[in-house]
C-alpha positions as CSV (number, residue, x, y, z in Angstrom):
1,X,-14.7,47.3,136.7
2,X,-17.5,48.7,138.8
3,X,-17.1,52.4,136.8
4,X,-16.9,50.1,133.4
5,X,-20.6,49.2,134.8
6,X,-21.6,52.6,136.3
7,X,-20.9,54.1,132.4
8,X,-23.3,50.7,130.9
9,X,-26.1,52.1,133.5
10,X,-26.0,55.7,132.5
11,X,-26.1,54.4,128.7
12,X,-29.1,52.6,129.5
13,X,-30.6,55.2,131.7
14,X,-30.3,57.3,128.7
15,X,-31.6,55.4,125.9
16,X,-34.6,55.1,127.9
17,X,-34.8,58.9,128.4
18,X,-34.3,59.3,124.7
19,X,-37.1,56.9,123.5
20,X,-39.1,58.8,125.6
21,X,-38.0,62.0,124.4
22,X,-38.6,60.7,120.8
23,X,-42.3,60.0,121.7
24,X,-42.9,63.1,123.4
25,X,-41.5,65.1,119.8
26,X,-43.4,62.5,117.6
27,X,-46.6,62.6,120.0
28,X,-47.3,66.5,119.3
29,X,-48.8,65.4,116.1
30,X,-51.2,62.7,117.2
31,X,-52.1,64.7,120.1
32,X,-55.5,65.7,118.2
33,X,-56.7,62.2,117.0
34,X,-55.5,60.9,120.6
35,X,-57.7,62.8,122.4
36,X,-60.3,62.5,120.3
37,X,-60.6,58.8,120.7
38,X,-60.3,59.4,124.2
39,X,-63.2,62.1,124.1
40,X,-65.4,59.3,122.1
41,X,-64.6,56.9,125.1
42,X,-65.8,59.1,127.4
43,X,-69.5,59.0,128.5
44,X,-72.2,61.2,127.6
45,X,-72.6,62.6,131.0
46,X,-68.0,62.9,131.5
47,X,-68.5,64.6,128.4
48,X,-71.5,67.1,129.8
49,X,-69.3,67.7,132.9
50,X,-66.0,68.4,130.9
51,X,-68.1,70.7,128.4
52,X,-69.4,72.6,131.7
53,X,-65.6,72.6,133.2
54,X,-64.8,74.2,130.2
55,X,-67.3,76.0,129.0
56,X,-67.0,74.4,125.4
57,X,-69.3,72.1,123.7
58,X,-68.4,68.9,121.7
59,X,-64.8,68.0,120.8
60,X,-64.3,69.8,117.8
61,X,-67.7,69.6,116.2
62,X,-67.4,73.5,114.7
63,X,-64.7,71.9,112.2
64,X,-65.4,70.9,108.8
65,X,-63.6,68.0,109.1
66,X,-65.1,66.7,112.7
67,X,-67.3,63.2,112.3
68,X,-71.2,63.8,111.8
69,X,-71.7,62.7,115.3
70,X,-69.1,65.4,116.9
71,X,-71.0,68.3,114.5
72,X,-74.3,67.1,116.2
73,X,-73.1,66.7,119.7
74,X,-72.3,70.5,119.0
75,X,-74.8,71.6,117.2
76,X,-77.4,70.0,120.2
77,X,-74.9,71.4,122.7
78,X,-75.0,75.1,121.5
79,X,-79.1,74.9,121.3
80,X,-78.3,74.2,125.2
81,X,-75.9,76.6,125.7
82,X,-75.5,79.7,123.5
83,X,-72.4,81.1,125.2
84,X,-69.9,78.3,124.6
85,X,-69.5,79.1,120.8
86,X,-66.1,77.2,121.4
87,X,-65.0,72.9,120.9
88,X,-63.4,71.8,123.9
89,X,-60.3,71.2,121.5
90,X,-59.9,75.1,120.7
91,X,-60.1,75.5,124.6
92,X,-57.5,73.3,125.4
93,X,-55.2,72.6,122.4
94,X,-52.7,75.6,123.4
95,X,-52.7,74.6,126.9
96,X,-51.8,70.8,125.6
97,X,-49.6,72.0,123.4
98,X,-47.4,74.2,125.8
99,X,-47.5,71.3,128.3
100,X,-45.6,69.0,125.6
101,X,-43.7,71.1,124.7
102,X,-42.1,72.1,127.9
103,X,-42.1,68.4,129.2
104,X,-39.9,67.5,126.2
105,X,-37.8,70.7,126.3
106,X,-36.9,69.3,130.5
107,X,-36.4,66.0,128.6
108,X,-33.9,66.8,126.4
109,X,-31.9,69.0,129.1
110,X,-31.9,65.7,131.3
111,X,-30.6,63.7,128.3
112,X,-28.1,66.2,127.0
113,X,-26.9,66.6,130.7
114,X,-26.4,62.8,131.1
115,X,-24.9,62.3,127.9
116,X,-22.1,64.9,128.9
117,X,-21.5,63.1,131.9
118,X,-21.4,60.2,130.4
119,X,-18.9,61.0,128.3
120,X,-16.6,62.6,131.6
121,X,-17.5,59.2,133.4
122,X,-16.2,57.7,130.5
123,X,-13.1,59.7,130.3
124,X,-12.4,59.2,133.7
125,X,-12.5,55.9,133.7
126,X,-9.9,56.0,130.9
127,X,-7.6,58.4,133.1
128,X,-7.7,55.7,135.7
129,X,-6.8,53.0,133.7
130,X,-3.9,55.3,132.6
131,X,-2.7,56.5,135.5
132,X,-2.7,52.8,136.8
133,X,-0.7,51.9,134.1
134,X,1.7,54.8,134.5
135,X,2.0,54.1,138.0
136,X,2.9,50.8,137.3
137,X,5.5,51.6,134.5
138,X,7.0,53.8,136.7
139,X,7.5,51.0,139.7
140,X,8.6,48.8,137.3
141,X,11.6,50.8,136.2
C-alpha cells in the first residue's frame, strides 16, 4: 500500500512540474509585453538607474511599434546620452531569452526523468504484488 502511495506522490510531483514546464514554453512569447508592463511600473528614477546599468535608454522606444511615451522616454534619453543608441529590450532580450530557454530545457529533463521512474516504481510495485502472489500459490500447493 505505502508504494501504491509513493507512485500517487510522484504523479502529483509531476503534474506540478509539467504545469510549470508548460508556462515556462508558453511564457517565451509574453516575455516582451511582460516586461514591458513591468518596465512601465517602474519609477522614473529605477528606470534612469537600469538605463545607466545597461547602458540603453527607454524600453523599446527605437521600435515602430513602441507606445508614444516609450519613443519619447528615448528620444529625451538619447538627447542625454548619445552613446546608448540601444532599448534596454535589445540589450537584454537574448540574455532573457537563453535564460528561459535553459530553465525549461532542466525542466523537462526533471520531468522526463521522473516520469521514467515512475513508470519503474510502478512496475515494481506490480512485480511485488506478483511475486506475492506467486509465493503464495506456491505454499498453497
Amino acid at each position: 500500500m505505502a508504494l501504491v502511495s509513493i507512485a500517487f506522490f510522484c504523479f502529483g510531483i509531476i503534474l506540478a512540474q509539467t504545469v510549470g514546464l508548460t508556462v515556462c514554453a508558453i511564457g517565451e512569447t509574453y516575455t516582451e509585453e511582460f516586461l514591458s508592463d513591468f518596465w512601465d511600473s517602474l519609477s522614473t528614477e529605477d528606470q534612469k538607474s537600469v538605463e545607466d546599468q545597461y547602458n540603453c535608454c527607454s524600453f523599446n522606444g527605437n521600435n515602430p511599434n513602441a507606445t508614444i511615451a516609450d519613443q519619447e522616454a528615448y528620444s529625451e534619453c538619447l538627447e542625454e546620452n548619445p552613446t546608448y543608441v540601444e532599448s534596454c529590450w535589445d540589450k537584454v532580450h537574448g540574455q532573457v531569452f537563453k535564460n528561459l530557454r535553459s530553465v525549461t530545457i532542466a525542466v523537462a529533463i526533471v520531468v522526463v526523468s521522473q516520469i521514467i521512474f515512475l513508470f519503474m516504481t510502478t512496475a515494481l510495485i506490480n512485480g511485488i504484488n506478483m511475486a506475492t502472489v506467486n509465493r503464495r500459490m506456491s505454499n498453497a500447493r
